[in-house]
C-alpha positions as MATLAB code, in Angstrom:
seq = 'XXXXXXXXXXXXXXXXXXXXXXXXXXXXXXXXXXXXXXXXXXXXXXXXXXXXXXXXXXXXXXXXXXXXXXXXXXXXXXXX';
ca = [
     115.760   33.486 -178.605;
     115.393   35.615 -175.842;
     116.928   38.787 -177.083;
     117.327   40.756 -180.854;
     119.937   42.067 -182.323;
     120.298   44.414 -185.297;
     124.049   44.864 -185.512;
     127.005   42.809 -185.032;
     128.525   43.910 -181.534;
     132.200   43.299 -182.811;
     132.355   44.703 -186.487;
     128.940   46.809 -186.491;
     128.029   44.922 -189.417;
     123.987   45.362 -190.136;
     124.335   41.999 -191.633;
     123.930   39.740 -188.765;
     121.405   37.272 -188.775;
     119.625   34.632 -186.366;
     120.557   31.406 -187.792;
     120.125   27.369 -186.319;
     122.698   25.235 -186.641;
     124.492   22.347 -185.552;
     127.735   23.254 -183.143;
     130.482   20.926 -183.221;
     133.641   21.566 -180.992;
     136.495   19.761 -179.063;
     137.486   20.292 -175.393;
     140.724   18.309 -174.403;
     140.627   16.164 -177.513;
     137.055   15.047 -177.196;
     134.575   16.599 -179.656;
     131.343   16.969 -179.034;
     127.980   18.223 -180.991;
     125.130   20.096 -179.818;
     122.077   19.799 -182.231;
     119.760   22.791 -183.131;
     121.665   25.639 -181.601;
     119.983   29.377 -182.247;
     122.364   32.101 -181.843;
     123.222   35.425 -184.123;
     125.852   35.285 -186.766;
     127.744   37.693 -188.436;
     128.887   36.779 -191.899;
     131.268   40.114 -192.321;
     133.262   38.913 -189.455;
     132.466   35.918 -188.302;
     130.875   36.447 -184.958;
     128.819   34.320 -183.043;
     126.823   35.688 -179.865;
     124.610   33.135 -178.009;
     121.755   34.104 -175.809;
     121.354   32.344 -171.738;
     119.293   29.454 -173.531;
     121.910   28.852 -176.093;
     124.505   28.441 -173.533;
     122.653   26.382 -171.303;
     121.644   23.870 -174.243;
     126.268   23.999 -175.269;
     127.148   23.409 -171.731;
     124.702   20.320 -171.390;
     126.602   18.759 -174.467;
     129.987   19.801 -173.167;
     132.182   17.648 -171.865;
     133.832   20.612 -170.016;
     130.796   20.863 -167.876;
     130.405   17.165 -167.441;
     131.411   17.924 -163.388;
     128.284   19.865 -163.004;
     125.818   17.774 -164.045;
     127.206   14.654 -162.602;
     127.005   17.139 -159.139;
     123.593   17.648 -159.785;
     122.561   14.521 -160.166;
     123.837   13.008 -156.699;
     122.258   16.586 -155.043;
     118.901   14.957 -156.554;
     120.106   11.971 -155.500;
     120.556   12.946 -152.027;
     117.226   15.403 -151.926;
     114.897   12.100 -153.284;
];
């Protein structure tokens, strides 16, 4: 985790806490799960705020970024 915080940014909430977990979502029908995920939750409200690792690590399992890395693989392709 790159970054602290102390308060929850939406309810103020001293409560929030750094917790791991396992993220399950859907993106046009198709769930997906992203194992291991550290990010700051708030249980007064709910709130989930996710550092530039944490979002990295979600996009590689979504299937709404699936575009990007197929990109990036024929740019390796190409470099190689």
């Amino acid at each position: 985790m790159t970054f602290q915080i102390t308060k929850c940014p939406t309810c103020d909430s001293k409560r929030i806490k750094l917790v791991c977990k396992e993220i399950t979502n859907t993106f046009k029908g198709q769930t997906y799960t992203v194992p291991a995920v550290e990010y700051y939750e708030c249980p007064s409200c709910g709130e989930h705020v996710y550092d530039r690792d944490a979002m990295r690590k979600i996009e590689s399992y979504s299937p709404a970024f699936a575009h990007r890395r197929a990109a990036s693989k024929k740019s390796l392709a190409k470099a190689a």
